[in-house]
N, C-alpha and C positions, 0 to 999 in steps of 0.2 A: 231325503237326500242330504239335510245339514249334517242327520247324525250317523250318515254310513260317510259323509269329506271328513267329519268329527274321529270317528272311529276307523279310518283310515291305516293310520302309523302303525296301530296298535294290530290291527289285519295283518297290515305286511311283517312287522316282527313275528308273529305267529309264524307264517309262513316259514321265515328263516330259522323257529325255533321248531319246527316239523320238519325241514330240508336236515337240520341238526342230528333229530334225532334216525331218523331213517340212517342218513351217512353213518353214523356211529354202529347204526340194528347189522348195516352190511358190512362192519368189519373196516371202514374209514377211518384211521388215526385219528386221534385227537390232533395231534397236532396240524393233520392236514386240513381238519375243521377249523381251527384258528385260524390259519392262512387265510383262509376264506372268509371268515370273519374279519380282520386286520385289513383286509381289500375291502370289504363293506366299509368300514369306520371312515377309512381314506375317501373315500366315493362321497359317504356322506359329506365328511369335511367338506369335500370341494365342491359340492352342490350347497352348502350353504355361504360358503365364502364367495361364491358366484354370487349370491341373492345381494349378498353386502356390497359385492361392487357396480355389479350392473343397475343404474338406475332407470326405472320404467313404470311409470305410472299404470294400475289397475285399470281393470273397465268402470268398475262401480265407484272408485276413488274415496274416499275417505266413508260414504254414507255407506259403502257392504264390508270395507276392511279395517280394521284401526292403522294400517300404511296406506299411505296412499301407492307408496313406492312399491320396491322389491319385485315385482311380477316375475320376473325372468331369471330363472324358470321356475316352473312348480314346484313348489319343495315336496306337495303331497305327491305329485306324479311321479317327479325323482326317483324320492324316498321308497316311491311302492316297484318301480321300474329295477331299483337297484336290489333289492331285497328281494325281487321273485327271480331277480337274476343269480343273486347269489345262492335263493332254494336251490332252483334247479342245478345250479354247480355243483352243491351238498351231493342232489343227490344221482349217485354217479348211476351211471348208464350199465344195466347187467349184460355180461357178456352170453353169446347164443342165446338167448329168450326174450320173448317181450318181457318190457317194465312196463305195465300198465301205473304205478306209482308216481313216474318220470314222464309216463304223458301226463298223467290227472296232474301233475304239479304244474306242465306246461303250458294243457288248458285252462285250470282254474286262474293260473297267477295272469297269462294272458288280458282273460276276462277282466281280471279284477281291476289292473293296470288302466283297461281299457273306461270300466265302469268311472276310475276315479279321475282319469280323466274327465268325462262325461261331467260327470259332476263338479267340477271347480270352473269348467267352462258354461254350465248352465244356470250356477248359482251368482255368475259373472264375474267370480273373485280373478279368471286369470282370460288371458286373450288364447285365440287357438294354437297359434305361433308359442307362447310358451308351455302349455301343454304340449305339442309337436314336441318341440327341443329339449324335455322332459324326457319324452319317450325313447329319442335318440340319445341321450344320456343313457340313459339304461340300456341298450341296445350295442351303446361302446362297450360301456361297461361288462355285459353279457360277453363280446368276442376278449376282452381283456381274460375275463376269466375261463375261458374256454380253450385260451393263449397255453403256449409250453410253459411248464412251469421258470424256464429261466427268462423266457419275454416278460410274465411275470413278476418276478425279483430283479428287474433289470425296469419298470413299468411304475412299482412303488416304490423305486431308489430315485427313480428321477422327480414323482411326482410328492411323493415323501420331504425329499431333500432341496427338490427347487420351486420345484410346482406351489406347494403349500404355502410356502413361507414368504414367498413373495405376493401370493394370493392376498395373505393375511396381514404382513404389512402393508399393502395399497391401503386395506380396511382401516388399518391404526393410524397410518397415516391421514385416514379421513377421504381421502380418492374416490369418486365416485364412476363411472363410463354410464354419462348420459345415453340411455335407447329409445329412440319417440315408439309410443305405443301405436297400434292401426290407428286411432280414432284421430289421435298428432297431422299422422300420416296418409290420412283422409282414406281407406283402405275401404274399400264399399263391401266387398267378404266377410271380415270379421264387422266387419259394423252390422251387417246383416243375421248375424245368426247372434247376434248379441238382444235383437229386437224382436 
C-alpha cells in the first residue's frame, strides 16, 4: 500500500499520458490536447493552493506525515481524480460504435481514483472527509471539462485571472483558514474507521 500512495502521481500521469496519445491516434489536434492539458495545470494549481491555505491537521499528526497540517484535500486523490478526468476528456467518445477504449479508461481510472483513496485513508495520512472532497474536486473538474468549449474559456479566464492569484496571495501573505479535523470535532465516524 505505501508504494502503490508512493507511486500514485506517477500512475495518474500515465493515464493522461495514454488519454494523450489515443486523442492524437483519432485524429485530436494538438492543440485541442493542450487545452486540456492547460485545464489539468490550472486544477492542479488550485488543488495545491487549497492545501496551503486550508489548515487541518492529519489523523496520524506529525508521527505518519512530516506535516502535521495540509490534510484538506488529498493531493494524491486530487491529483489522481483530475488526471483520470482529464484522460477521459483526451479521449473523445467515437461516433456510431462502441469505444471499448473510453470505457477501460472510465473503469480502470474509476478504480484507481478509488484504490488511492482507500489507501491514504487507511494508511491514516488523510480523514474521509478529505478524500470525499478530493473526489468531488475531480468530479467538478470532470463536468468543467466536459463543459462547451466556451464555459470552458470563460472557466480558466475567471479561475486563471482571479481565482489563482488571490489563492496564492492569501498563501504569500501567510493566511491560513483554520478546519478542526473529525478527531477536533469529536466525530465518532471517522474516529472509527480510523481504529
Amino acid at each position: 500500500m505505501i508504494w502503490f500512495t508512493g507511486a500514485a502521481p506517477f500512475l495518474a500521469a500515465t493515464l493522461v499520458g495514454i488519454g494523450a496519445v489515443v486523442a492524437l491516434r483519432r485524429g485530436v489536434t494538438l492543440v485541442d490536447v493542450c487545452r486540456v492539458l492547460i485545464l489539468l495545470a490550472v486544477g492542479l494549481l488550485l488543488v495545491e493552493g487549497l492545501k496551503l491555505v486550508i489548515d487541518r491537521e492529519r489523523p496520524g499528526g506529525l508521527l505518519q506525515h512530516p506535516t502535521a497540517s495540509s490534510s484538506f484535500p488529498s493531493g494524491h486523490v486530487a491529483n489522481a481524480a483530475l488526471c483520470v478526468a482529464s484522460a477521459i476528456a483526451l479521449v473523445h467518445r467515437l461516433r456510431g460504435q462502441r469505444d471499448f477504449v473510453r470505457a477501460a479508461m472510465i473503469g480502470a481510472g474509476s478504480s484507481f481514483v478509488l484504490a488511492v483513496a482507500f489507501t491514504r485513508i487507511y494508511l491514516g495520512l488523510h480523514w474521509l472527509s478529505d478524500v470525499t472532497g478530493s473526489m468531488l474536486l475531480g468530479v467538478s473538474f470532470g463536468g468543467v471539462l466536459s463543459a462547451r468549449p466556451m464555459v470552458r474559456r470563460r472557466f480558466l479566464a475567471a479561475l486563471g485571472l482571479l481565482g489563482l492569484p488571490v489563492l496564492y496571495l492569501t498563501v504569500a501573505r501567510g493566511l491560513r483558514v483554520p478546519v478542526l479535523s473529525p478527531a477536533a470535532q469529536g466525530d465518532p465516524v471517522q474516529g472509527r474507521l480510523l481504529r
